[in-house]
N, C-alpha and C positions, 0 to 999 in steps of 0.2 A: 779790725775784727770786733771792738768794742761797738762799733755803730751799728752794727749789722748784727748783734747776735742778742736779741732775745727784747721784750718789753714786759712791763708788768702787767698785766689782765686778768682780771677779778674773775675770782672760781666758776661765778655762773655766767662765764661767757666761754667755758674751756668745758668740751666733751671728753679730750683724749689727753689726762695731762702729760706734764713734760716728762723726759727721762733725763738720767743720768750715762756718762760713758766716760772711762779714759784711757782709750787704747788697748785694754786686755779686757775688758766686760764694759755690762749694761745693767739699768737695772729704772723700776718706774719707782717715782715718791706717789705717794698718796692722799688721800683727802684730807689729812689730819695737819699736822707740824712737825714733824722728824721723820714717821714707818716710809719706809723702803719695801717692793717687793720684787719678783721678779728678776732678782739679783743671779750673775749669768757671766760667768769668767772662766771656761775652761781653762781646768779639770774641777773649777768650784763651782756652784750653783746652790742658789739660796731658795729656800720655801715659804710657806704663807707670809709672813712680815715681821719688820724689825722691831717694832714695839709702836704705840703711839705714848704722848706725852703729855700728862693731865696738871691744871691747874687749879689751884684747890680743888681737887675731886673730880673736875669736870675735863674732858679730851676735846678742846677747841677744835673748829675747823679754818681750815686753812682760807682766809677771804680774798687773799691775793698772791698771784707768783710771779715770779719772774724767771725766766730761763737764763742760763747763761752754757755757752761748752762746759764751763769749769764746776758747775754746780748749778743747783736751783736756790731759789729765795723763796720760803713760804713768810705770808702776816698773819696776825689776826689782833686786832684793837678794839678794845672797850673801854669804857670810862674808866676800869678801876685797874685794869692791868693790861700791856702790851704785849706780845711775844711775837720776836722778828727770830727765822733759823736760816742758815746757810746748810745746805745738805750737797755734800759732795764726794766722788769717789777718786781717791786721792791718782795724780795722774802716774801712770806707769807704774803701779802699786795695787795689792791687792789690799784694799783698806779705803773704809767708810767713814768717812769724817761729816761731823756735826759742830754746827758752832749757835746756841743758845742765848739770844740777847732776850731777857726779859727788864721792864721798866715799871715803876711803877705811877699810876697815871693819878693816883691820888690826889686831895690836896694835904693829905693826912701820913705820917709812917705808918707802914701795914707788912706787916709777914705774908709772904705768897709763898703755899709750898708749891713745887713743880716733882710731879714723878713719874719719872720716866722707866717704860718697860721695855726690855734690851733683853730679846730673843735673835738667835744665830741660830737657825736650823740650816745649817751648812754641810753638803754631803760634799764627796771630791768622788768622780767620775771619771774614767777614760775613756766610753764609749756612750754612744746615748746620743752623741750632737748634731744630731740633726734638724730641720727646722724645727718640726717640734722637740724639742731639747728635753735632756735628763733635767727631772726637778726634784730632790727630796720631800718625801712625806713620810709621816709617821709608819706606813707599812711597806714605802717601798719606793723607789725612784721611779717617776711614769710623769709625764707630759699630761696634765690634768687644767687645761687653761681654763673651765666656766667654774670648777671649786673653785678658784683661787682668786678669780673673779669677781666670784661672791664673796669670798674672804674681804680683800682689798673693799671690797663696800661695807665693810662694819667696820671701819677707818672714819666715815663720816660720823659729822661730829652728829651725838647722840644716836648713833648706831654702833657700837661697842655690844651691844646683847644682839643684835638684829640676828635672826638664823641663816644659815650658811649652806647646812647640809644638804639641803632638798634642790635638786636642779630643776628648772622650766622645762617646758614642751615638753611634746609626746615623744615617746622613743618604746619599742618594739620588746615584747619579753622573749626572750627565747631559754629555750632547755636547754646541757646538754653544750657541745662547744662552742664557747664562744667566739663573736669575731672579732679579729685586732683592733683595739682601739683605733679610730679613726677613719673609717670605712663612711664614704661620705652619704649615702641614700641607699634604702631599702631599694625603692625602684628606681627606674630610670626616669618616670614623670614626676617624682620628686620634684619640689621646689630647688633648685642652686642658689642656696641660701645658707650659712653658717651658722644660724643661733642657737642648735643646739650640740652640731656634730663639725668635727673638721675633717678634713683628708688627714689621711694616713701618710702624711709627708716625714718621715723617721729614716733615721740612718741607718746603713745596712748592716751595722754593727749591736742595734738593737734587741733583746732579747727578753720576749715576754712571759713572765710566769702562767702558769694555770694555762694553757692552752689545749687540753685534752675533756671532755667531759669524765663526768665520774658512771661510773658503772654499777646501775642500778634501773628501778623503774621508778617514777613517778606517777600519782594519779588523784583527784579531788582535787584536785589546783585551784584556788581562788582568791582572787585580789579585788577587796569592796574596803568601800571609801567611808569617811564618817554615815552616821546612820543607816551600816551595811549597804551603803548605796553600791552594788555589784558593777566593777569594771570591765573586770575578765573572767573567765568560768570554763575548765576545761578539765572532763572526766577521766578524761585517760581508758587504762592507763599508755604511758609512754616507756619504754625500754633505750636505756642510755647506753652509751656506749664511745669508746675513745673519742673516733671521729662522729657522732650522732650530732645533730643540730637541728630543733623544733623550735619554727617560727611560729608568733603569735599574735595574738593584736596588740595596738599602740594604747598607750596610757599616761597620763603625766603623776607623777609623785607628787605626795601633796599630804601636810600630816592628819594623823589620823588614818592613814589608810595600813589596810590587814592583807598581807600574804601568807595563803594557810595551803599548805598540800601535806601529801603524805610520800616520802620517800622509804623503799626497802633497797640498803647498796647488798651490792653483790658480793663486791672487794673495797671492802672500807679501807685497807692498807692502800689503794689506788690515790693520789693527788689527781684530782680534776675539778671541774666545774658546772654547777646542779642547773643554776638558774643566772640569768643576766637580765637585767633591764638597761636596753641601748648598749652600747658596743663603746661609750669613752666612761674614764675610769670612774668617775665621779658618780657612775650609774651602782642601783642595787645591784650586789652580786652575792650568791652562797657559795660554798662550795669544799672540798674537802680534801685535808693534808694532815697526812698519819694516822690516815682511822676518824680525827677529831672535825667536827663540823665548821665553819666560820665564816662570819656576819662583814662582809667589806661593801665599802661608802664614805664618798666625798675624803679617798687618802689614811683612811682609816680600817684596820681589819681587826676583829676580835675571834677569837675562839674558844671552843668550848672545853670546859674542862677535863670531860669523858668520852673515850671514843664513840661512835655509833656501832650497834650490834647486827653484823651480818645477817643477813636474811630475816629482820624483822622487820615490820611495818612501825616507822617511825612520824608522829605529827609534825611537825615544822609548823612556825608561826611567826612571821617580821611584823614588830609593831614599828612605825615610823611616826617621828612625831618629827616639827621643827629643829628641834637639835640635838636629837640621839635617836636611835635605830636601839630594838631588842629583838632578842632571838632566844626562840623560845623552844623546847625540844620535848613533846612529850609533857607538857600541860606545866613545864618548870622555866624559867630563865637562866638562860645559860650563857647568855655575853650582851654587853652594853656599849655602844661607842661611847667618848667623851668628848670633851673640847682639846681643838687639835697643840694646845698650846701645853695640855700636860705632861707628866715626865715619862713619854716611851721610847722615845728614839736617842735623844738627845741628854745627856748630864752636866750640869753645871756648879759650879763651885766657885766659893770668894780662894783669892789668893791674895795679900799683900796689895789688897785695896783694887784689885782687878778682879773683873767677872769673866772666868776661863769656861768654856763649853767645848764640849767632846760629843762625835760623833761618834755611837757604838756601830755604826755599819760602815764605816767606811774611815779613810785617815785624816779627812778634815777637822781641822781645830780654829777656835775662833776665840777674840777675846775681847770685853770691852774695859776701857781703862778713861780715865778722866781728869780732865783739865783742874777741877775744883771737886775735891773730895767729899763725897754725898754723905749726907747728914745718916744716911740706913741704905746700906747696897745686901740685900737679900736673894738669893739662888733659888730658881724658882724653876721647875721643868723645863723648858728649851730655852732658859735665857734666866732671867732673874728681873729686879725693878729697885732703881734707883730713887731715893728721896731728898731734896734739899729743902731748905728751911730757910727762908733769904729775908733777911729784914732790910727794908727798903725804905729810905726818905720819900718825900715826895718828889716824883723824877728823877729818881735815881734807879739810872738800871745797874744789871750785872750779868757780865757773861760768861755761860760754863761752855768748856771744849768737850766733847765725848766722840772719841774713836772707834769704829772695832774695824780689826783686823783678822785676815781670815787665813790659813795655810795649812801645813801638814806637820810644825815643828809647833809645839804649844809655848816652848818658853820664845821662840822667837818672836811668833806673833805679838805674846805680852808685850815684850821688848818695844818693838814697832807702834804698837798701838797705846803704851804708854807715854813715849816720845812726842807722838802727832798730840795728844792729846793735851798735853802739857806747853804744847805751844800751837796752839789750833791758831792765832792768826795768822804766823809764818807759813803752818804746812796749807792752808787754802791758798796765802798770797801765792805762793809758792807752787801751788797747783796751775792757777789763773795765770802764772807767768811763763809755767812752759807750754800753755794752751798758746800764750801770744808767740812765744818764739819757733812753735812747730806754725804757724801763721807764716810767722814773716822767712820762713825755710821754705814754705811751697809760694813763694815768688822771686826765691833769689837764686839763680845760676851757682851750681857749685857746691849746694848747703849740704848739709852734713844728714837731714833725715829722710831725705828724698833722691832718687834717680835721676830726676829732671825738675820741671819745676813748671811752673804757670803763667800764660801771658796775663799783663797789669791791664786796666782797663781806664783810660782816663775818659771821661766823658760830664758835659757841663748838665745833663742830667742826674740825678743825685737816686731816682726812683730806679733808671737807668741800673745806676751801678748798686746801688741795696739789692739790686734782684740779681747781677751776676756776683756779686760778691757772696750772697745768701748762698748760693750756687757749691760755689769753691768751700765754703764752710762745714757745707753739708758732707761731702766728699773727705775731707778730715778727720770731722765726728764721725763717721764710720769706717775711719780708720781701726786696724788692730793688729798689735805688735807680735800678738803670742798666737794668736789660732794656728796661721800659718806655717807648714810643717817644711817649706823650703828654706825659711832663714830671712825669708823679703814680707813689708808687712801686706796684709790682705784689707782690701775695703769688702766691710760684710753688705749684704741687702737691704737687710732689714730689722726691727725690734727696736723698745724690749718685747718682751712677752713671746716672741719668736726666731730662728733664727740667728742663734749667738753664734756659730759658726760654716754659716751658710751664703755662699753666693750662687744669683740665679745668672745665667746664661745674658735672658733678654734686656736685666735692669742695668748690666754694665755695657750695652750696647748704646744707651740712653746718654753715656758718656764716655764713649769710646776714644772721642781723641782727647779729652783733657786726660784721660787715662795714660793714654800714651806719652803725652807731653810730662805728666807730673812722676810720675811710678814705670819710665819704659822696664826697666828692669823687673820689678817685679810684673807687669803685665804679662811679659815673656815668658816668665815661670810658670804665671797661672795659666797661661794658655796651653802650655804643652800640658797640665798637668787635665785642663778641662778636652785636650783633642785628644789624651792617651785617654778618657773613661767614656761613658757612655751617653755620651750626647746624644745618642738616638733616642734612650730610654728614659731622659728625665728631665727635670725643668733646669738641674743646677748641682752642684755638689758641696760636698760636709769638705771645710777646708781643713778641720781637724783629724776627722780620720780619712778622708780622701773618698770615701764613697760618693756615690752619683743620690738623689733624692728625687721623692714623686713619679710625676707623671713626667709625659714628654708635652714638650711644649709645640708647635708648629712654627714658632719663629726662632727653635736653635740655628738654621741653615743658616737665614738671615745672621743674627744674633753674632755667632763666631764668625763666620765672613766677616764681618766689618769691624771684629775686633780687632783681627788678625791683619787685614789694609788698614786700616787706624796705625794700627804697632807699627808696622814697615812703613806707613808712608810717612811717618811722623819722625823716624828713627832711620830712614832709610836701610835700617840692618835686613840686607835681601837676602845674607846668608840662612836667616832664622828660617825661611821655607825651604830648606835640605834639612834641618834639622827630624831627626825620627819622634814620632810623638803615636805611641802604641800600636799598632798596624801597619802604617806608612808617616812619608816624611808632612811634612805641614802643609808643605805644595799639594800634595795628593791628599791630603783634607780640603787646603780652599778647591780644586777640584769635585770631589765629592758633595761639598757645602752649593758651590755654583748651581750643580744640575740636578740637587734634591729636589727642581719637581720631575725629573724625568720619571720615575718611577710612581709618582703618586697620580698620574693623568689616566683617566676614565673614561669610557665612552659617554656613559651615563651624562656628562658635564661637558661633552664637546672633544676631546681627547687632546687635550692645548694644555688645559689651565692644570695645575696641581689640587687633588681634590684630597684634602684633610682626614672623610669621612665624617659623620656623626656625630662624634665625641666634643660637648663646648666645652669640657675641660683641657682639653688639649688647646684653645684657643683664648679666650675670653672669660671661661670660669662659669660667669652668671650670665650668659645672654647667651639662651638657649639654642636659638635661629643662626648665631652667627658661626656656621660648619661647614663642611663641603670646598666647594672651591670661592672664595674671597677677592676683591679687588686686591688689598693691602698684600697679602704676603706673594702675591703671584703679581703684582708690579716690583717687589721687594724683589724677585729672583728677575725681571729685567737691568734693576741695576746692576746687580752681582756678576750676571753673565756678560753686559758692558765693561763690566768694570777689570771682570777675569782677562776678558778678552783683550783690555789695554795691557795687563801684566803680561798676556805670553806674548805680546807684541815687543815687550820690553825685553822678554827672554829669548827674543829671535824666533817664536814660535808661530808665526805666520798662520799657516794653514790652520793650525786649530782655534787660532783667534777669531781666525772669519770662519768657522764652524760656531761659537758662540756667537758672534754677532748674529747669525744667522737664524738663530734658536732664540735670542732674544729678540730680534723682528717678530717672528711669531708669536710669541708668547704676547709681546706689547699690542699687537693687532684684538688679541683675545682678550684683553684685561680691557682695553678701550670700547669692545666690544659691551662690557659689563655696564657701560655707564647707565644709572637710570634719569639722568634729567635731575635739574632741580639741584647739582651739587651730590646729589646722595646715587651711590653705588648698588647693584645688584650682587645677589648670592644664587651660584648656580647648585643648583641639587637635582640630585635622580627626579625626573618628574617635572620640573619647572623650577623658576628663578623669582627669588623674591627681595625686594628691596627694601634696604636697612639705610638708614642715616647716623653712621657710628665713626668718632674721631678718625679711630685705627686709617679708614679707609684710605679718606683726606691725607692724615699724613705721611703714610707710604707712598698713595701714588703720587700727592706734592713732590715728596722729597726725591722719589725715583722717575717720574716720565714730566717734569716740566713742561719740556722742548718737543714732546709727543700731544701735548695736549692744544687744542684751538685755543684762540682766543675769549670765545663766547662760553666754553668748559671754564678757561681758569676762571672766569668774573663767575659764575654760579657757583663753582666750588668757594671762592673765596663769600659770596653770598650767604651761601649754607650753612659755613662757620661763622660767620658775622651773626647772622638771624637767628641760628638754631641751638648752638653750643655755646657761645660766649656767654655770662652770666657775673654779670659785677667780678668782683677781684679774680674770677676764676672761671671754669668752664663745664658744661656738661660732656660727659665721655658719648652720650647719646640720647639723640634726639626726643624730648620731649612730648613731641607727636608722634613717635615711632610706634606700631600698633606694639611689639612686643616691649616697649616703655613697663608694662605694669607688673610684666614677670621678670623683669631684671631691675630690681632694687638697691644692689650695692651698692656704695657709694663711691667705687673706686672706676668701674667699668659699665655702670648703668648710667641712667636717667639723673640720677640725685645725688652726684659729683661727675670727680675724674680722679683717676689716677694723678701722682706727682708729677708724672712726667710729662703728661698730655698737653699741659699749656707751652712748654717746651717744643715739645716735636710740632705743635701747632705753628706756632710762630716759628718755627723751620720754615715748615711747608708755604707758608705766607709770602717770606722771603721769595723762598725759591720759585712764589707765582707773579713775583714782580712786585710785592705789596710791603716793603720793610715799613713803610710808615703803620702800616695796620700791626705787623710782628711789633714793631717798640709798643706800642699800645700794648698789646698781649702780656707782654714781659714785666715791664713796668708798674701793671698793677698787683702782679701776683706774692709782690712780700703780704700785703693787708691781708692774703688768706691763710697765715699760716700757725694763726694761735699761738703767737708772743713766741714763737722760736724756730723753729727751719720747718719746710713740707711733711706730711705724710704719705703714705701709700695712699691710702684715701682722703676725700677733701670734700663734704657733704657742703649742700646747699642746704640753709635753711631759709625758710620762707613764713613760717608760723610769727606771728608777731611784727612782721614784715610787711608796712603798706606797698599798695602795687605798684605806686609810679617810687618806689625806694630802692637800690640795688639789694641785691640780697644778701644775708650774710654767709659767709662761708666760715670753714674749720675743721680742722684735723677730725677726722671721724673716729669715733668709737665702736660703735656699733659693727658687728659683721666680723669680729677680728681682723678688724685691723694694725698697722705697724703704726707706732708714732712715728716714728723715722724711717725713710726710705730713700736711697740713692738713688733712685730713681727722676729725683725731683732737680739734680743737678743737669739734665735737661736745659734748663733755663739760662745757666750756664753756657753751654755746650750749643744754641741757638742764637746769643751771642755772636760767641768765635764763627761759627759754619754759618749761621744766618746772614747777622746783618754785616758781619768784615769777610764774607768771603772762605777761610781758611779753610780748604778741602783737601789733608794732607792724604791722597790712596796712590792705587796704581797708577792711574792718569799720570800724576803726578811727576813720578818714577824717570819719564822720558822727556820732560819738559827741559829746557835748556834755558828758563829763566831763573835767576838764583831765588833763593828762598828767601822772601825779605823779616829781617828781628821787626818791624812794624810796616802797622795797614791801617791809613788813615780813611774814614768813610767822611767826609764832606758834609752831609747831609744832619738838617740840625739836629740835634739830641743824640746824638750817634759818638763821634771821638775816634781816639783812639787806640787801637790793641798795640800793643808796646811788648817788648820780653818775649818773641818767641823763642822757640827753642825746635824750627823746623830743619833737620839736619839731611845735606845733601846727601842722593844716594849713590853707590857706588858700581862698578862695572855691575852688566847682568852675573849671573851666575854661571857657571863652567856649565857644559851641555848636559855629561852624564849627572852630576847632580839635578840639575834643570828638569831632567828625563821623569828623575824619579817618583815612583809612585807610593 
């Protein structure tokens, strides 16, 4: 694990830095040398950040890191002083540990003070977690990711003042009720683009205040920019009213600019909301609770002293500058935001050499305690700030430990986090060591933190095995003990920044059989738990409180189908499809899952192929064109329905197997029908058919119609990706000449990356067209893209600075809200095993009368051998009346 997990790479080669994780949360370090944000461990979750750490006077930026599972390493070096940090979250423990080497690089002794600011804006939550997850803020727990965004950027070193409050782009005023944060475009020809708005991807458990307007009229409405430059301008008047909602034009905030109208409420005892700018929380908002009026922005809400007077005509006035907002009522000042670090939410106090902090809105308690006792520890609004005074020979360093620990008992926590602290190199050793022994657990038969375990991979390529081992790594780190409400641990999706207890349907399909092999047990659980909720309606569900999340996806059918043959063919347990999982048994979901496109098939499209509709959020996200009926997921339901049909084969169920075989002829006739030449696929829509050149394509129907395809199709298809998507250490998700290239920008599913997974599912498809020499290629190169520690969701190409006969460079993206981490990337992994050795544990399988071999050696050079299976033989079919059920 030590070889494969992380390098050190100088800041300005790192867009998206590293995170932190150890089994119960997550959390991001930042530009500085110690702040944390992002911090994310149901029922705890932390806000804007932990503090940064100034030397003489000045907050260093971080010049180099290094990742590890077990913690991060920030540097920074100058002639006259060094500071190296280990920041890590302690494993299996809710607690932050810090370990602080400073030296001094003199030729001379010198005193260096270091002072370190240690804020715990820690609320504790029980509902809230869904992708976008509950975050404390000074007015209120809400999912606020571009504040906080901004926040973490005044972490850079000599951005400490830089303003925070004011968000980019343009975003919509409206009167009157607002709408739920997260609502992703006004229109539908909207760009699908993220920079200034997210989906509304929240748990069903979520509950947001202010959602009625207040009851009154409005009228003079006007928002003008420094030198009264006039943005918007609307006479009125408007009459408000619970459900009322007045759209308006777009505008971007920006200081200096004036909001003036004049309100008369009707029912000032009414709680609602006057006015919005954009619909996520971080936007201006008025609005009014108990009569009194209040100023909220950027996590912040202030209110006015004196109620407003019924039935009068009252001035309103928002002055906005870079880092505070006023509101002004009738020609006076009536409320001020401040900096979000002073003392409103949050209390703190010295105790017996510890800094204890208390959340008044909730039970979380938090404390920081320290290895070497600070020359001045002072309690300062949501945290306090430590001082040492360190006199130093020349070359001589010293190192302080600092803890904080977070829960719901305040003297335990002390307890805890004066301990770590007092011995901060045991409790990191000590971290890092059970990183290495949950390691060497997911490849040994038998082990104690796992159901199954992992095939070994010996192979005299070394690129080879960094890319499947980087693989199996990734898959651990987003391990977590606690989310999971069955007792077995869950691997989440994605984050930090999103997603702390969330898995999506399609990203563990991406590694469905190492899932099976390493976790059957708990696979099993998640799967009844994901077939009992509503896979129709959503991408994935909150493993916290069990709800379903977002939109619906198009490849759930796919997606569960082959988690569910993964599980069984890997575990042989065939009893698991009699099992009941909310409506019917499992059987009667891979059923329903098989012929999910019978229903969606249109005349408009041919009446064969399953036609999606419209919606590219239900598919792709950002690529507007790719809707309707697809190559990918309608080659996708020919495997399924082959593959169905091997199982009722194995159930004695004859006739309806050659009912699916026969339904998957067709359908394979239709989808081959789509090819457009050249490698690249058609899109059938009402009206005509237009052709896209997008990974997706390539890899489903590689992965599902091999043996359907000519010979002269697989060399173009394999062409296509050669020529058009592969790009130095990694790939593009779609074609570069493709006309719709300019409106799909992401960097995860457009032009200028790929997704984690893609080079993975590529090098499947590779395989499976006869080409493993071209798949180890694939595989092989893709550790060098992954920014000094495992894949992300997105993997941008850059090109800027880049001569053109140079490969290009790649790197975890930032931009777009993206995940640092996504398991999705364990793909590469999982291409491997099913790629190049074969290992295709499903139904097929099931009736095969050749034993299941513990190793599969591939001959072929650079290849080796997979070693350690754990493919377990299966047993009689299942009894009829079970068999039957639906």
């Amino acid at each position: 694990m030590d070889d494969v997990a992380g390098a050190e790479v100088p800041a300005e080669e790192l867009h998206h830095l590293p995170s932190l994780r150890n089994q119960r949360g997550q959390a991001h370090v930042n530009h500085d040398l110690t702040s944390v944000s992002w911090l994310a461990a149901p029922p705890f979750s932390g806000g804007y950040h932990t503090g940064v750490l100034r030397v003489d006077g000045v907050a260093p930026g971080a010049q180099r890191f290094r990742w590890k599972p077990w913690g991060t390493r920030r540097e920074h070096r100058s002639p006259l002083v060094s500071v190296v940090t280990d920041t890590s979250l302690a494993y299996d423990a809710d607690r932050l540990l810090w370990r602080i080497e400073v030296t001094n690089e003199r030729a001379e002794p010198a005193t260096v003070e270091l002072t370190q600011d240690l804020f715990a804006p820690i609320g504790y939550s029980e509902t809230g977690w869904g992708w976008l997850h509950t975050v404390p803020w000074n007015a209120e727990d809400q999912y606020d990711y571009h504040a906080l965004e901004r926040i973490r950027e005044t972490t850079r070193a000599g951005g400490e003042e830089a303003a925070y409050l004011l968000g980019s782009g343009p975003r919509r005023l409206r009167l009157g009720r607002p709408r739920p944060p997260g609502i992703q475009r006004d229109e539908e020809t909207a760009p699908m683009l993220l920079e200034f708005e997210l989906p509304r991807h929240v748990s069903a458990d979520t509950v947001y205040p202010h959602t009625s307007a207040v009851r009154g009229t409005v009228r003079e409405l006007r928002c003008a920019g420094p030198a009264e430059r006039t943005v918007l301008e609307h006479v009125g008047p408007v009459g408000l009213a619970d459900d009322v909602e007045v759209t308006l034009d777009a505008f971007t905030l920006a200081p200096g600019l004036q909001v003036e109208l004049e309100f008369r409420p009707d029912d000032p005892g009414h709680d609602g909301v006057l006015l919005t700018h954009g619909n996520h929380p971080d936007s201006l908002q008025l609005g009014l609770a108990g009569g009194r009026l209040w100023l909220g922005i950027c996590g912040e809400r202030e209110y006015a002293d004196q109620p407003l007077e019924a039935g009068r005509w009252h001035r309103l006035r928002v002055l906005l500058d870079a880092d505070h907002a006023i509101l002004h009522v009738d020609g006076e000042e009536v409320a001020r935001t401040g900096h979000w670090s002073r003392a409103v939410r949050w209390r703190s106090s010295v105790e017996d050499g510890v800094l204890a902090i208390a959340d008044s809105r909730s039970l979380a308690r938090a404390a920081y305690a320290f290895g070497v006792p600070p020359d001045e520890l002072v309690p300062d609004g949501a945290g306090g700030r430590a001082t040492w005074r360190l006199a130093l020979r020349p070359g001589e360093s010293v190192v302080l430990g600092v803890a904080c620990g977070y829960g719901t008992d305040a003297a335990q926590v002390a307890v805890a986090a004066r301990r770590a602290a007092g011995a901060i190199e045991s409790a990191l050793a000590g971290t890092a060591d059970a990183w290495r022994r949950l390691w060497r657990s997911a490849f040994t038969p038998g082990n104690d933190e796992f159901s199954g375990h992992l095939p070994t991979l010996h192979t005299p390529d070394p690129e080879l095995a960094r890319a499947y081992y980087m693989g199996a790594l990734l898959v651990l780190y987003l391990r977590n003990v606690r989310v999971g409400r069955t007792g077995r641990p869950v691997f989440l999706t994605g984050g930090p920044r999103l997603g702390a207890s969330t898995t999506y349907y399609w990203d563990h399909t991406e590694w469905s059989r190492m899932y099976a092999m390493l976790e059957p047990a708990g696979l099993r659980d998640w799967l009844l738990q994901a077939l009992s909720g509503r896979y129709d309606a959503s991408f994935g569900f909150d493993v916290w409180g069990g709800g379903p999340l977002g939109n619906y996806y198009v490849s759930n059918d796919y997606s569960l189908f082959r988690l569910v043959e993964h599980y069984v063919g890997v575990t042989g347990d065939v009893a698991f499809l009699a099992e009941p999982a909310g409506d019917r048994s499992v059987l009667g979901h891979v059923e329903r899952l098989a012929y999910g496109f019978a229903g969606r098939r249109t005349a408009a499209t041919g009446g064969i192929l399953a036609d999606y509709g419209p919606d590219a959020w239900g598919v792709l996200e950002c690529v507007p064109n790719y809707v309707h009926a697809m190559a990918s997921f309608n080659a996708a339901y020919v495997h399924m329905l082959r593959s169905y049909a091997a199982l009722l084969r194995f159930l004695g169920r004859d006739g309806e197997a050659a009912r699916a075989e026969s339904e998957a002829g067709d359908l394979t006739g239709a989808v081959l029908d789509l090819y457009a030449g050249g490698g690249r696929w058609q899109l059938a829509r009402p009206g005509g058919r237009e052709t896209i050149g997008h990974v997706l394509d390539f890899g489903l129907v590689a992965a599902s119609l091999p043996d359907d395809l000519p010979p002269d199709r697989r060399a173009e298809m394999v062409a296509f990706v050669v020529d058009s998507l592969l790009a130095g250490p990694w790939m593009r998700a779609l074609a570069a000449d493709d006309p719709i290239a300019p409106y799909s920008d992401r960097p995860d599913h457009g032009a200028g990356g790929a997704f984690g997974a893609w080079p993975g599912v590529t090098a499947y498809g590779l395989a499976r067209l006869g080409r493993p020499d071209l798949a180890v290629g694939v595989l092989r190169r893709t550790p060098r893209a992954a920014s000094g520690a495992l894949w992300g969701q997105a993997m941008e190409i850059v090109t800027d600075g880049v001569s053109a006969d140079a490969d290009p460079v790649v790197r975890v993206a930032g931009r777009g809200v993206a995940n640092r981490d996504s398991i999705a990337g364990a793909a590469t992994t999982e291409a491997v095993i099913a790629g190049l050795f074969g290992v295709e544990p499903g139904y097929t399988s099931l009736s095969s009368t050749v034993p299941r071999p513990a190793t599969v050696t591939v001959p072929d050079p650079g290849i080796g051998v997979l070693a350690n299976l754990n493919l377990r033989p299966a047993p009689e079919p299942l009894p009829a009346p079970a068999a039957a059920a639906r």
